[in-house]
Backbone as a ProteinNet text record, in pm:
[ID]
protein_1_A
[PRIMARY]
XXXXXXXXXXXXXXXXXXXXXXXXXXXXXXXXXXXXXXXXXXXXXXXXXXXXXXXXXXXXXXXXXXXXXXXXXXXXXXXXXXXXXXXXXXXXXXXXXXXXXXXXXXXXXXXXXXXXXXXXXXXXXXXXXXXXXXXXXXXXXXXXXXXXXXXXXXXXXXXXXXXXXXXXXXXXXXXXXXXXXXXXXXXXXXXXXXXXXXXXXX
[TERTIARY]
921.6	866.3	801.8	829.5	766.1	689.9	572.5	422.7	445.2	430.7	359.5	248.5	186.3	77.4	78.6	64.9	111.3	-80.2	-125.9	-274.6	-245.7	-185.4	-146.1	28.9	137.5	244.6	267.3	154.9	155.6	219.7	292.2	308.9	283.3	249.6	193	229.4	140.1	211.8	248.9	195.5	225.2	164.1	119.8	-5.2	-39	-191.5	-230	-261.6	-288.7	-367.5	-217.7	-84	39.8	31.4	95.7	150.6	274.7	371.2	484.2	548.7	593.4	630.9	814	879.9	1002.8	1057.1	1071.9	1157.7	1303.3	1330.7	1498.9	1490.4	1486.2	1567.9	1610.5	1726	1817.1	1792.4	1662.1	1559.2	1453	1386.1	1269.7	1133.2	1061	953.9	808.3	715.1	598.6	516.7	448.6	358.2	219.3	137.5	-1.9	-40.7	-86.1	-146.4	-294	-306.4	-471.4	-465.2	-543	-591	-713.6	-678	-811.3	-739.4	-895.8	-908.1	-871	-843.1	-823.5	-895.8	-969.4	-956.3	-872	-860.1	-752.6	-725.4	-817.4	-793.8	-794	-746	-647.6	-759.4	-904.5	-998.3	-1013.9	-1063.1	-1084.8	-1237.1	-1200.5	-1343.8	-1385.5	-1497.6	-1498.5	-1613.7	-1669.1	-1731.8	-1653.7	-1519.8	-1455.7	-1385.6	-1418	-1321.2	-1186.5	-1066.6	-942.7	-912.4	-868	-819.2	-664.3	-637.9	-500.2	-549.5	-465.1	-446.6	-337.4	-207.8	-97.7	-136.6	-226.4	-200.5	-133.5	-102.2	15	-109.3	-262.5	-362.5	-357.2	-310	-375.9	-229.1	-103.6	21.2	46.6	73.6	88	172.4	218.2	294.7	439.1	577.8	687.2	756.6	816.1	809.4	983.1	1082.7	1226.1	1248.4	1447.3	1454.2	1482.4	1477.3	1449.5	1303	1243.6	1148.4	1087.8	919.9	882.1	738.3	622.8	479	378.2	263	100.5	23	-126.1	-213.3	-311.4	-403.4	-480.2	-649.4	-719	-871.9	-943.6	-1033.9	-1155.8	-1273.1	-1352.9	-1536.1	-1583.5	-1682.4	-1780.3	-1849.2	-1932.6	-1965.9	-1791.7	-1792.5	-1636.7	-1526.4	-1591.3	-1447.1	-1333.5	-1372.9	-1312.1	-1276.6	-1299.1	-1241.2	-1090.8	-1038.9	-960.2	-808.6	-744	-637.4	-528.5	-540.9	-401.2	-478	-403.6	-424.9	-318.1	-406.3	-309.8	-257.8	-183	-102.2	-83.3	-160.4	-98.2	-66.7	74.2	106	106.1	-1.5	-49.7	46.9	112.4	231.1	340.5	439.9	530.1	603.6	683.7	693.2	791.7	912.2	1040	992.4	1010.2	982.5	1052.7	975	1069.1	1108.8	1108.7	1180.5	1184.1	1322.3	1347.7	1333.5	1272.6	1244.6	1365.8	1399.4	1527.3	1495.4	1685	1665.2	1559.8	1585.7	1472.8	1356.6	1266	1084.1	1133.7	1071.9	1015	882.6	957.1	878.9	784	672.1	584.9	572.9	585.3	543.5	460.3	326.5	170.2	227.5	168.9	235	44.7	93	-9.6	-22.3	-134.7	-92.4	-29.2	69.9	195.5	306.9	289.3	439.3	473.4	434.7	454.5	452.6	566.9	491.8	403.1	282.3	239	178.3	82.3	32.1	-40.6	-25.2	-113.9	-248.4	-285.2	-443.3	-503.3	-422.9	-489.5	-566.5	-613.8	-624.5	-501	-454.3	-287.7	-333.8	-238.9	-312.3	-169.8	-61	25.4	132.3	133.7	271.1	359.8	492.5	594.9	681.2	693.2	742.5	934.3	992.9	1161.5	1231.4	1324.3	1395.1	1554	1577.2	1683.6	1794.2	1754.8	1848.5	1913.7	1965.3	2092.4	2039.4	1900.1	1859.1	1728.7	1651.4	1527	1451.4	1300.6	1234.3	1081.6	948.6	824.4	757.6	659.4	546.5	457.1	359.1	180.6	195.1	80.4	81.8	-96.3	-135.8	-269.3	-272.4	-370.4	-465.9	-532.8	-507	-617.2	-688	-823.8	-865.6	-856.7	-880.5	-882.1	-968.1	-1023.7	-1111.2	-1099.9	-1168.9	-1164.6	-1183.7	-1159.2	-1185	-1186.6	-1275.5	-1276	-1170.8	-1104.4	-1021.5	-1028.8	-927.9	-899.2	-922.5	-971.2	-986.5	-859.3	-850.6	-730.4	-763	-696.8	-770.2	-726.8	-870.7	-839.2	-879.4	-822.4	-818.5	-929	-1053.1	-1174.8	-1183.2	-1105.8	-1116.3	-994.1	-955.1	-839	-832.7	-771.2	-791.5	-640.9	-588.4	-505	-487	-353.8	-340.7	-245.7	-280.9	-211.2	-204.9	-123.8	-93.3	62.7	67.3	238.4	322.1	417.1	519.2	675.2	783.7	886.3	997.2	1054.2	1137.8	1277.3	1328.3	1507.7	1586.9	1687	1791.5	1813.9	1820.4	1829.4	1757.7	1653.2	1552.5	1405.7	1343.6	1182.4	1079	977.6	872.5	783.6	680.8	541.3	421	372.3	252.6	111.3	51.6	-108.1	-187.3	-273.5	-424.6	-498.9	-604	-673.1	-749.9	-909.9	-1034	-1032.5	-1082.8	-1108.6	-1054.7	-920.2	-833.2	-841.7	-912.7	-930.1	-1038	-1127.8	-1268.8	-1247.9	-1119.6	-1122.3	-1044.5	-954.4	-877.9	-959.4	-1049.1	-1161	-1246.4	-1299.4	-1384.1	-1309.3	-1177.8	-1154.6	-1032	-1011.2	-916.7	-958.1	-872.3	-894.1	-956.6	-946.5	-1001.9	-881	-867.9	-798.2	-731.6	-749.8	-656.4	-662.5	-572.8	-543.3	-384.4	-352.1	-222.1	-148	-69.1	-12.7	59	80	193.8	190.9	364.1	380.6	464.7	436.3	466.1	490.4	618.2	719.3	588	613.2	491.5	518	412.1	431.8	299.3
932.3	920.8	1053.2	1110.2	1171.9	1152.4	1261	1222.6	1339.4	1294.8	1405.4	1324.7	1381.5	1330.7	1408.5	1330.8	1403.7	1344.2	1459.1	1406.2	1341.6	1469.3	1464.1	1535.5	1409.4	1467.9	1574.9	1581.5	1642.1	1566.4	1469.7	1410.2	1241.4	1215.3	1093.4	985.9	899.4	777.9	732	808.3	829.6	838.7	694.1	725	830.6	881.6	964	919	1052	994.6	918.1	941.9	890.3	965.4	841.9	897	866.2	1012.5	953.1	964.9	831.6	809.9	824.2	878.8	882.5	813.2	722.2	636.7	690.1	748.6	811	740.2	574.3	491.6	441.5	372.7	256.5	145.2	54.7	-23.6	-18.6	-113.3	-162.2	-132.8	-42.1	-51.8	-96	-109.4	-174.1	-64	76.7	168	116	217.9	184.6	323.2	385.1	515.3	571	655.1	717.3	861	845.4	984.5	1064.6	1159.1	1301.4	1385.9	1378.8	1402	1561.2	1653.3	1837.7	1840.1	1978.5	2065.7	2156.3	2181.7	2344.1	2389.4	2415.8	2539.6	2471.7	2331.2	2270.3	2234.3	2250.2	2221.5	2103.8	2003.9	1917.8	1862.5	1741	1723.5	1539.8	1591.1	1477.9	1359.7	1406.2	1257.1	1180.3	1276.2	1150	1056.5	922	840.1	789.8	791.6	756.1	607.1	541.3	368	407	299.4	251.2	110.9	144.2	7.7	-109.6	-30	-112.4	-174.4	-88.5	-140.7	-37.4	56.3	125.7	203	145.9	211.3	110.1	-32.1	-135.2	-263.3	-211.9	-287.2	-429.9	-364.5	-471.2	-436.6	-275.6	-241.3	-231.9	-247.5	-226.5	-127.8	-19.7	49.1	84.7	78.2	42.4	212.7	167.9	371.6	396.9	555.4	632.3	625	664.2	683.8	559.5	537.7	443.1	501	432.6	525	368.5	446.8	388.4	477.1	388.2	479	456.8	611.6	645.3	663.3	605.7	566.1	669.6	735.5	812.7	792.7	831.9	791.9	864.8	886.5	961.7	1124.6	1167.6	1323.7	1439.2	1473.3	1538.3	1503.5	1370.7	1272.8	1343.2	1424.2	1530.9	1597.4	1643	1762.6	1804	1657.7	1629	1694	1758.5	1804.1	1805.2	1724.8	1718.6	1635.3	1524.2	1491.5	1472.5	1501	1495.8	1308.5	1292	1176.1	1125	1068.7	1019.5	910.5	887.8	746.1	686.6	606.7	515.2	375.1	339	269	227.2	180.3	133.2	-28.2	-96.9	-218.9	-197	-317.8	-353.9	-476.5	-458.5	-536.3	-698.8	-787.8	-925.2	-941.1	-914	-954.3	-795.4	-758.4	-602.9	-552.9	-484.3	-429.1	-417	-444.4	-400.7	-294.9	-232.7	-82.9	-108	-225.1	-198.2	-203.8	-191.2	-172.1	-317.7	-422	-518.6	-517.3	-572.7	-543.4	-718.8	-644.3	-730.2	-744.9	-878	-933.9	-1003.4	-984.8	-1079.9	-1162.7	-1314.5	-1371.6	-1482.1	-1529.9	-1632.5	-1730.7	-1864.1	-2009.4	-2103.1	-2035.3	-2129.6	-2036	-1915.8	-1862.4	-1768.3	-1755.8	-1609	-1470.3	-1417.2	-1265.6	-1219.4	-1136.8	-1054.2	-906.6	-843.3	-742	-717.3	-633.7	-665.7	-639.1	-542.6	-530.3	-631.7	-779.7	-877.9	-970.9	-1092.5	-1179.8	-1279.1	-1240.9	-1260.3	-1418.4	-1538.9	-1641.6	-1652.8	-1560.6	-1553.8	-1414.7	-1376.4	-1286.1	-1337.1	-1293.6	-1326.3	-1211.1	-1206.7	-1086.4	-1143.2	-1014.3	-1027.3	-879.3	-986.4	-895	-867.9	-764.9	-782.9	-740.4	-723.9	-707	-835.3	-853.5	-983.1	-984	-960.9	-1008.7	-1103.8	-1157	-1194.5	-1101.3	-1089	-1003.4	-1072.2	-994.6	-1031.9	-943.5	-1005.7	-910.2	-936.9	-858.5	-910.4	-829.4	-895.3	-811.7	-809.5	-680.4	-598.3	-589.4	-646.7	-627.7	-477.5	-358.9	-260.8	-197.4	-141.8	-90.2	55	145.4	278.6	312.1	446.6	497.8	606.1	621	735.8	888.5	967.3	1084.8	1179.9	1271.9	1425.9	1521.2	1578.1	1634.6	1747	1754.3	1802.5	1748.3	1620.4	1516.7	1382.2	1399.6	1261.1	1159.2	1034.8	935.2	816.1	715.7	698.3	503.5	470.2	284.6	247.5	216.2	172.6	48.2	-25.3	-171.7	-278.7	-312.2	-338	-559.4	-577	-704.9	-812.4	-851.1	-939.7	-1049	-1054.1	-1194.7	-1303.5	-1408	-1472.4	-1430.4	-1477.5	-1452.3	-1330.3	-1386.7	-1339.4	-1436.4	-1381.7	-1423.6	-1359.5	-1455.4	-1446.8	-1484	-1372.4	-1356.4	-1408.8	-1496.1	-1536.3	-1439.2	-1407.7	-1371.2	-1305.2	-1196.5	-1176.5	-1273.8	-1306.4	-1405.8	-1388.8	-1452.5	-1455.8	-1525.8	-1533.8	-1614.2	-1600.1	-1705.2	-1683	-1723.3	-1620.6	-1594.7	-1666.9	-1779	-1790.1	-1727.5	-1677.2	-1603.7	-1668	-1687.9	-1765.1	-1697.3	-1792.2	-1699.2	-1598	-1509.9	-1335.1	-1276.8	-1301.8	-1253.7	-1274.5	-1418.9	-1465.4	-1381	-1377.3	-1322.4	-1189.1	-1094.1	-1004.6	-973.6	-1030.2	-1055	-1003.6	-1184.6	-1184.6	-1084.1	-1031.8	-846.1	-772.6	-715.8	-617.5	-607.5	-737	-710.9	-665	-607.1	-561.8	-383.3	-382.9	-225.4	-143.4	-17.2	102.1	134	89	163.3	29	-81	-146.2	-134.9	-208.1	-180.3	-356.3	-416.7	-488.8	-434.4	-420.2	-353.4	-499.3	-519	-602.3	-431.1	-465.2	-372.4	-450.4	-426	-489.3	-484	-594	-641.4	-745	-810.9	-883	-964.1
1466.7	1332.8	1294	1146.9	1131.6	977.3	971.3	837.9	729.9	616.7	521.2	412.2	411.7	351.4	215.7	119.4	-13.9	-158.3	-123.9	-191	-336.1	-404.3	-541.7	-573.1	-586.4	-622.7	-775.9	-859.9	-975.9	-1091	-1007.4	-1125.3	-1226.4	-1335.2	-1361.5	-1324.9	-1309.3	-1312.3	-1116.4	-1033.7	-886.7	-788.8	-687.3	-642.5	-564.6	-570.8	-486.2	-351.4	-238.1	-76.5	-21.1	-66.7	-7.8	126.3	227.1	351	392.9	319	407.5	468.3	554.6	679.2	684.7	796.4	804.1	928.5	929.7	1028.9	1063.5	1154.3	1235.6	1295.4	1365.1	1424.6	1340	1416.8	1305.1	1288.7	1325.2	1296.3	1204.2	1170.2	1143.7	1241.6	1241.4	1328.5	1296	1359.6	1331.6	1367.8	1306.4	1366.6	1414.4	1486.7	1460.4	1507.7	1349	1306.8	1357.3	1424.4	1363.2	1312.6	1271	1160.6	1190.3	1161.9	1162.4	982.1	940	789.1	844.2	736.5	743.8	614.8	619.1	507.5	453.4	379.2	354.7	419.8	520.2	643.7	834.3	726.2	849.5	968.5	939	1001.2	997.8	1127.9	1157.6	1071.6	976.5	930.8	993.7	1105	1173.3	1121.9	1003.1	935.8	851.9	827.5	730.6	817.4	759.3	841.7	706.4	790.1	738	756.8	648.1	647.7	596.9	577.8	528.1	406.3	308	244.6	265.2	358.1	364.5	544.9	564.7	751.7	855.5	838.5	939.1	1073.4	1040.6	1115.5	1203.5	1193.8	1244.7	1278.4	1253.5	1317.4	1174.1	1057.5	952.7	873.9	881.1	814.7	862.9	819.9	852.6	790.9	878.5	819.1	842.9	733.7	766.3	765.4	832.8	860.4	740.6	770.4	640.4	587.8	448.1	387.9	392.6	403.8	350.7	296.2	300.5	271.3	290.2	283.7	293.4	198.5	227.6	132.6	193.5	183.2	275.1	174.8	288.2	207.8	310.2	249.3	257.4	262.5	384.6	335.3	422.9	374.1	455.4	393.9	460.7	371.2	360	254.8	244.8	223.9	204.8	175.5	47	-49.5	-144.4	-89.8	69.1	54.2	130.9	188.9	262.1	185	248.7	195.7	276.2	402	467.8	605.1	682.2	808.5	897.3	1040.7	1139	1134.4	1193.1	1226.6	1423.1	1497.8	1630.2	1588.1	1695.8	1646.3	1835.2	1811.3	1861.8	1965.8	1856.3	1963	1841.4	1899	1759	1836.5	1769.7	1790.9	1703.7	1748.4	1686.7	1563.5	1419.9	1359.5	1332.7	1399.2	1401.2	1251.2	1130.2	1029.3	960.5	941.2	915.8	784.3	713.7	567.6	490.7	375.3	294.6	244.8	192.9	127.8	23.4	-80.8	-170.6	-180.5	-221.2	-260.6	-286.7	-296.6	-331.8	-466.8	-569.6	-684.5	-691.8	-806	-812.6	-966.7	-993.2	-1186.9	-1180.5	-1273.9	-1249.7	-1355.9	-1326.4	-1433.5	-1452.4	-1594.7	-1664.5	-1573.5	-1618	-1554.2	-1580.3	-1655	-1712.7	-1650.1	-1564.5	-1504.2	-1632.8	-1750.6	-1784	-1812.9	-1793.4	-1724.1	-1827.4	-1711.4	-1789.7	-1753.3	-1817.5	-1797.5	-1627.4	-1544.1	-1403.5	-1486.8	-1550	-1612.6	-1697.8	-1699.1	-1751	-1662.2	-1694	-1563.8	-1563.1	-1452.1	-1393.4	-1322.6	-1250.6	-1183.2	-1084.9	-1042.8	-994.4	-995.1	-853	-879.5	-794.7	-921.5	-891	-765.7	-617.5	-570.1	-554.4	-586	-552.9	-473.1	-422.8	-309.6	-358.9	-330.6	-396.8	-299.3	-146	-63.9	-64.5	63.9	82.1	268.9	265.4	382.3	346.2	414.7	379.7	465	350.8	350.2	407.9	488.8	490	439.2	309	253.5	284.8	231.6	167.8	39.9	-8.7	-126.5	-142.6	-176.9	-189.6	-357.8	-438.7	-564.6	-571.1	-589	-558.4	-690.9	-665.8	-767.9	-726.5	-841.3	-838.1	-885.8	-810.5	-930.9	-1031.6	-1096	-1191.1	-1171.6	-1074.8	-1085.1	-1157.2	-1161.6	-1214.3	-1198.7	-1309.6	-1248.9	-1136.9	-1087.4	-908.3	-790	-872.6	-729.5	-752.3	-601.4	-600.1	-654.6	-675.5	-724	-585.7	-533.3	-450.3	-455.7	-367.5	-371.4	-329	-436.9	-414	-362.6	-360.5	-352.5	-317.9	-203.7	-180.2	-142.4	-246.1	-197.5	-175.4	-24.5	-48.8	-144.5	-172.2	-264.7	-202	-124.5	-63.4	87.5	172.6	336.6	293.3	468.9	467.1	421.2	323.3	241.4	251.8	308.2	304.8	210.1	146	29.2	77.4	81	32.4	-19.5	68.2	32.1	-110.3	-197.8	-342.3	-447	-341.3	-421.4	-459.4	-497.2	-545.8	-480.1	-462.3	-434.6	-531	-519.8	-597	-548.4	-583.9	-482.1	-609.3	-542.4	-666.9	-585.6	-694.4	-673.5	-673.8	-556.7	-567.7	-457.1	-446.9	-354.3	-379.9	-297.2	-328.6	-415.5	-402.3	-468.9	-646.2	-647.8	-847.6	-896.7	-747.5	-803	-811.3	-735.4	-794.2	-908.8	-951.4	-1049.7	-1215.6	-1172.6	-1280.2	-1287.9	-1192.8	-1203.8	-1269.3	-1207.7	-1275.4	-1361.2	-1416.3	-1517.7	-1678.7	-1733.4	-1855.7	-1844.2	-1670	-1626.5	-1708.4	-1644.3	-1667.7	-1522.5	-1459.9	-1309.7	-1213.8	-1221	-1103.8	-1078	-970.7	-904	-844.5	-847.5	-799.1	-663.3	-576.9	-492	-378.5	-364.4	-220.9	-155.9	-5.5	91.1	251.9	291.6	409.6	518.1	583.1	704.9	778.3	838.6	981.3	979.2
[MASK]
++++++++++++++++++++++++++++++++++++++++++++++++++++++++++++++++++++++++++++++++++++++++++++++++++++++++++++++++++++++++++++++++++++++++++++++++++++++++++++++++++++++++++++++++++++++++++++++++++++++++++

């Protein structure tokens, strides 16, 4: 496996703090990541601590061959100033249900099932697969914050919606929001920066 960590692609619309990952087996694998934050000058900055929002720190993420990615959370003094991290990878595991070529998309829908805006208050997403295998997700609610420009913008707030969920064949599931997940719903909808994302797991 190999990492690039991409802070800010430059361009809109694309999350920042991406890590991505390149799978060269001809499997599905299951990583488990740790991280050391850098500065510019490739210096080790040892108060920041590094998370994941998808899991690939902690054995949740699947990560199929070829391209896939995570997103990487920051804290601590310097947490701005992080501009590249190292990557050990920890152990890897054969994934019992294998990722499809496609992303797995996500539609927030009303409490009558129709679609709508993710920045509204949503009471269901709809996730679909569109391989011709069956697929395992989760799917993460996240907030963002607002930065100044030259700073990344990074996932303040990460909340599951539902368990693990297995997609059918060129099919759909639907996922309700409910617990944590309503209460965060109800917080921060009608914001300016949330995210729906399902992402391949175990």
């Amino acid at each position: 496996m190999s990492f690039r960590y991409v802070g800010d692609s430059g361009m809109d619309e694309t999350i920042n703090q991406a890590l991505e990952i390149t799978n060269v087996a001809r499997g599905s694998v299951v990583p488990v990541l740790s991280f050391e934050a850098l500065d510019d000058s490739h210096q080790v900055l040892p108060q920041v601590k590094v998370s994941t929002v998808y899991g690939s720190d902690r054995g949740t993420l699947v990560a199929p061959p070829g391209m896939s990615y995570d997103i990487l959370r920051f804290s601590g003094p310097r947490e701005h100033d992080v501009a590249d991290v190292r990557v050990t990878v920890k152990s890897t595991a054969v994934a019992r249900i294998p990722a499809g070529i496609h992303e797995v998309t996500t539609q927030a829908l009303d409490s009558q099932g129709r679609e709508i805006e993710r920045f509204e208050r949503f009471a269901a997403v709809r996730v679909t697969n569109e391989d011709g295998q069956p697929v395992s997700v989760r799917i993460a609610y996240i907030l963002w914050d607002q930065p100044p420009a030259g700073v990344t913008q990074q996932a303040v707030e990460v909340t599951p919606v539902g368990g693990l969920t297995v997609i059918p064949p060129h099919g759909t599931a639907v996922v309700k929001v409910t617990g944590e997940a309503a209460a965060a719903v109800a917080r921060n909808s009608n914001g300016p920066a949330v995210s729906i994302k399902a992402y391949n797991s175990q």
